[in-house]
VMD Tcl script that draws the C-alpha trace (Angstrom):
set ca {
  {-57.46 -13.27 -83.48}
  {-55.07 -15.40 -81.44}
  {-57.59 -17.76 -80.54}
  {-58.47 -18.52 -84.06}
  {-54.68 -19.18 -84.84}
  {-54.52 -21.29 -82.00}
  {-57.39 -22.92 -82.90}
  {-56.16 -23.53 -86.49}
  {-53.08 -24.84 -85.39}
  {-54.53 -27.56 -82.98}
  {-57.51 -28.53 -85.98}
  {-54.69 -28.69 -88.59}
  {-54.02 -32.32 -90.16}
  {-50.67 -33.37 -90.51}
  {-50.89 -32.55 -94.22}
  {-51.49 -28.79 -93.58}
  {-47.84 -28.75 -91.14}
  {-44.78 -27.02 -92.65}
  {-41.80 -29.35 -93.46}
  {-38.37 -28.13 -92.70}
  {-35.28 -29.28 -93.89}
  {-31.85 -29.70 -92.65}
  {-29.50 -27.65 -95.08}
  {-26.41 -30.01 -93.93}
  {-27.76 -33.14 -93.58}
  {-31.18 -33.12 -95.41}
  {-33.27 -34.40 -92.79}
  {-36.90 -33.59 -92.64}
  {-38.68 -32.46 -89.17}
  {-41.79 -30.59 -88.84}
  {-40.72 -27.48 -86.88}
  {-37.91 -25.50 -87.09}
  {-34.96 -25.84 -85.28}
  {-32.00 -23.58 -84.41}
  {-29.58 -26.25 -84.98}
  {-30.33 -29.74 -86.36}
  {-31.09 -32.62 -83.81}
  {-29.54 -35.07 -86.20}
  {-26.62 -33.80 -87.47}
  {-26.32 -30.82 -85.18}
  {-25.58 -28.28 -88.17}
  {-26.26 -24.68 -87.30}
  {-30.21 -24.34 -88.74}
  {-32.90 -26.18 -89.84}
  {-34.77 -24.50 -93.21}
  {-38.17 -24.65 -94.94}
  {-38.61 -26.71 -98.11}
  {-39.06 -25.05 -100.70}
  {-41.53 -25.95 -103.43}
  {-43.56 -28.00 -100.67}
  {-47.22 -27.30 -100.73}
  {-47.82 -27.30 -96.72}
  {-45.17 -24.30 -96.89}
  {-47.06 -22.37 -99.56}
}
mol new
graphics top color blue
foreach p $ca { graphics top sphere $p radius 0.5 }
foreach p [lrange $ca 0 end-1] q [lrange $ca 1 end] { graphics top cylinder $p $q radius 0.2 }
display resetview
């Protein structure tokens, strides 16, 4: 239900957060963006082969 997801995602430790990754820059941030705060490239990616993205 929505409520449980919304509940899961205020419970979650910071160890259970997806890590994205700037594909310009490489700069790490833990929600996605449309285009990269620090380098202002057009999108912001998940990491692959991180755990938390699994």
């Amino acid at each position: 239900m929505v409520l449980d997801r919304l509940r899961d995602l205020l419970d979650s430790s910071d160890d259970d957060r997806e890590l994205y990754r700037c594909v310009n820059c490489g700069d790490e941030f833990e929600r996605a963006f449309r285009e990269c705060p620090a380098c202002g490239g057009p999108y912001v990616a998940p990491v692959d082969g991180d755990s938390r993205n699994a």
